[in-house]
N, C-alpha and C positions, 0 to 999 in steps of 0.2 A: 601577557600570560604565557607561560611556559607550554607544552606540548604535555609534560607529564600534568599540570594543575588543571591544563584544559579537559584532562580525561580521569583524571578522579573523580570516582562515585562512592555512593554509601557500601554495605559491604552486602554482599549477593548471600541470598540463601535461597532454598531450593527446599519445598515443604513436600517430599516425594516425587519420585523423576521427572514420569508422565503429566500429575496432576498440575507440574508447574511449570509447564510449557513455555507459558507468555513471562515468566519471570527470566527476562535474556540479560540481565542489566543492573551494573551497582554504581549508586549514584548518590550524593551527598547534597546536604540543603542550599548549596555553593553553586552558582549559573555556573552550567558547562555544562560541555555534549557529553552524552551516554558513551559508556565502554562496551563494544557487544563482546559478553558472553556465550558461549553456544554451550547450550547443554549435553550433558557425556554421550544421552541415547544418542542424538543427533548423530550418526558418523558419517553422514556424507560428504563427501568430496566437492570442491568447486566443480569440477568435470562431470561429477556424477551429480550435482544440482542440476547445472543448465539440462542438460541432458534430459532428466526428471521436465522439467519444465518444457521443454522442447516438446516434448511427448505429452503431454496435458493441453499444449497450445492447440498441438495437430488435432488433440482429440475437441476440443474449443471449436474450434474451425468447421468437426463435423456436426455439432451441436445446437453452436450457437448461430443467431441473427445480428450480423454488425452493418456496422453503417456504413455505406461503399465512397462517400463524396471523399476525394483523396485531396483534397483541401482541409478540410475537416482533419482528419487522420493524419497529413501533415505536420497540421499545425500541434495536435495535442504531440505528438514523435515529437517533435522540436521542442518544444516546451520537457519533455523527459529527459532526453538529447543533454540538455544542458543543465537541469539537475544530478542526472547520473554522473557527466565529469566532473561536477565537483562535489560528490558523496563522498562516505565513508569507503565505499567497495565499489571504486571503478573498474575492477578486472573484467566484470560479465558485460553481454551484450546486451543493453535494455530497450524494451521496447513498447507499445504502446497502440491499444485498439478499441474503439467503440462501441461498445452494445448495443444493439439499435434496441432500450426497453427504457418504457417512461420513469423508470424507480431512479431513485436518485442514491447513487453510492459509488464505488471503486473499490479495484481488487489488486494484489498482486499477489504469483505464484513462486512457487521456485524457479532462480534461476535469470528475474529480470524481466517476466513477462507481466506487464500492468493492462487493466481490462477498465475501461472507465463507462459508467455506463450511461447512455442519452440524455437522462433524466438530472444528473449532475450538470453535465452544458448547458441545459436548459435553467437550473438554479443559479449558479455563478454570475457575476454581474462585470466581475474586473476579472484582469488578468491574474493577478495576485492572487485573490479566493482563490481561483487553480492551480497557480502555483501549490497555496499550501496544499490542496489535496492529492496534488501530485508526488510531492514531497513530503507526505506522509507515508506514501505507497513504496514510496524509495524509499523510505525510515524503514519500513516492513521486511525489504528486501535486504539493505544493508543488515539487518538485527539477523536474518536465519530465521523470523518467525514463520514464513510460510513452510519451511523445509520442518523446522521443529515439527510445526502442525503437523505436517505428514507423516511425519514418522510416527507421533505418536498415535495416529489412525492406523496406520500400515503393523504396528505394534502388536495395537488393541484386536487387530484383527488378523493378527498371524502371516501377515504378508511383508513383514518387512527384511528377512532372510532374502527373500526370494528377488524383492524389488534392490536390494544392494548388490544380489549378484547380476540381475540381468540388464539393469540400467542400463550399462557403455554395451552392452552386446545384444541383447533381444526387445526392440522395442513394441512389440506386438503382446510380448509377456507382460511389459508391464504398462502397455495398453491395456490389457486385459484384466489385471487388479485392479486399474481406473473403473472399468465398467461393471466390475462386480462390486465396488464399493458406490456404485450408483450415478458412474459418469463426471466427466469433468464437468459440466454447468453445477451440475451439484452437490461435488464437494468443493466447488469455486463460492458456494453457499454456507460451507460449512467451515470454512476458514477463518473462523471468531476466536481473537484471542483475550487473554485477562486484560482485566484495565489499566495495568501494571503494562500489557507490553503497548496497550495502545498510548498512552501516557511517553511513555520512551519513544515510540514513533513520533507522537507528534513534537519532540524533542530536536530528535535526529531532523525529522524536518523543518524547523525553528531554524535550525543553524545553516542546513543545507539551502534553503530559498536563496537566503541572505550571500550566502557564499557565491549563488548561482544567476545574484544579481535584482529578486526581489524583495519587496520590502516586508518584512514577514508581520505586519500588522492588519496583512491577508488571510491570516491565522485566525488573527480576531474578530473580524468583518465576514469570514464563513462561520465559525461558532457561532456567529450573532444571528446570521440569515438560519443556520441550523436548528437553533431554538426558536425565531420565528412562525416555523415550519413545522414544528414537533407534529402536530394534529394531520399534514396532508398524507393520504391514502398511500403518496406514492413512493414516501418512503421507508427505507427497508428500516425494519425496528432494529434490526440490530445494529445502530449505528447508536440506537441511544442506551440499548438491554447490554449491550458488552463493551461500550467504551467507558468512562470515567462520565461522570454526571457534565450537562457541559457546561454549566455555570462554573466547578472546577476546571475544564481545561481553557476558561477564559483566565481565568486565575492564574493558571501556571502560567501562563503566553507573559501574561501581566510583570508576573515576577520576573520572569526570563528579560523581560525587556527594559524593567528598571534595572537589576542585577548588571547585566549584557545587551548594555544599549544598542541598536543596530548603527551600523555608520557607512557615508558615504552618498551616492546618488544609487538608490532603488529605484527597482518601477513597481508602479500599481497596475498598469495601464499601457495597453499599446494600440496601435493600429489594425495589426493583424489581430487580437483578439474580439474586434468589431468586426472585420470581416468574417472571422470565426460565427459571431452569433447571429449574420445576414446569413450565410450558407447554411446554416442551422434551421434557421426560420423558413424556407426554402423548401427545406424534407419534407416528403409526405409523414403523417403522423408514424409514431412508432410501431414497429412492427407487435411490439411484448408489449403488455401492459406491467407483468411481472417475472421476475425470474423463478425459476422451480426452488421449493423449498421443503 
């Protein structure tokens, strides 16, 4: 398959600027990876993403509760390590930290920064499930949807002048619209996009495992543990109120995989993800039962 037939998609529309944030992507009924689009509001820079990101981390940092065993931490960095070189958008620096709260989800922000949180390592069983949720976070990042996001909050709320000029120069400024729009922990809450762009992540991530060495039928095997689970307390509803129903995104995986068979030796499975969930098991119980909402 060609370069250009691997990245043809259906054709992009755009139902109003803002309101169609999570619409990054035109894609056709044909297995193949997504094209990111970036929407026109979006005008930020790669320099002026990380950047963005960098400054939401540091404000993370003062916020949040993460998990200090550096084995742990490690291991999930390595595990991103090696999806991010072989994404879509290897230019940024990616990277990767643990919430110490029992809910079970994952974030990433502008820029390359992924937030995974306790309660996911605790669900996971193989290596592979994490894989796919790590490489769905890197779908996020690859696509501009967290940066989308922001803008179109920074928009809605008249600060986005302000955060495009001060970005590479005053980081304290735009510290400071962070905390007036309610803190990084929770607009790291409010980073929910259409089902449309979650659908293309888990797309982007489909190809990218597989690329990065696992078997993306880890895809299917989290979907399945995920609908198991719909009813526990501890996890975040918005995995089910803003993604694609998941009995559909069993379906697409499905399609994807007759279509664009995976090929070669994957893994499911390793060594170090066993020692992963003995040093897990280890922790004292989580510090957060939930994250602010």
């Amino acid at each position: 398959m060609t370069n250009s037939s691997l990245w043809s998609r259906r054709r992009f529309f755009m139902a109003g600027t803002i309101a169609a944030a999570g619409f990054s992507f035109a894609r056709n009924a044909r297995a193949s990876e997504p094209r990111v689009v970036v929407p026109s509001y979006n005008t930020f820079t790669d320099e002026e993403e990380v950047q963005l990101g960098k400054t939401f981390d540091r404000k993370m940092t003062e916020e949040a509760r993460f998990v200090a065993d550096p084995f742990i931490n490690g291991y999930v960095n390595d595990m991103v390590q090696k999806l991010s070189a072989t994404s879509r958008r290897t230019n940024l620096r990616y990277s990767a930290r643990v919430i110490d709260v029992a809910e079970v989800n994952a974030s990433a922000v502008p820029g390359g920064f992924l937030y995974v949180q306790r309660g996911m390592l605790d669900l996971v069983q193989e290596e592979h499930e994490l894989a796919a949720v790590l490489a769905h976070e890197v779908g996020h990042v690859v696509a501009h949807h967290g940066t989308n996001k922001l803008a179109a909050i920074f928009i809605g709320k008249s600060f986005y002048e302000l955060v495009k000029k001060e970005v590479l120069h005053d980081q304290e400024i735009v510290a400071g619209v962070l905390e007036k729009l309610g803190g990084a922990l929770f607009l790291l809450t409010q980073l929910k996009y259409s089902r449309s762009a979650e659908s293309d992540a888990d797309l982007l991530g489909y190809y990218n495992m597989q690329r990065a060495g696992w078997h993306p039928d880890g895809m299917l095997s989290m979907f399945r543990r995920l609908l198991a689970h719909s009813s526990d307390p501890n996890f975040v509803q918005a995995i089910f109120s803003t993604h694609p129903p998941t009995a559909e995104r069993i379906q697409a995986v499905q399609h994807e995989m007759r279509e664009a068979p995976p090929a070669g030796e994957l893994a499911r499975n390793s060594g170090r993800f066993q020692q992963m969930k003995s040093a897990l098991a280890k922790l004292p119980p989580p510090q957060m039962k939930k994250m602010p909402h």
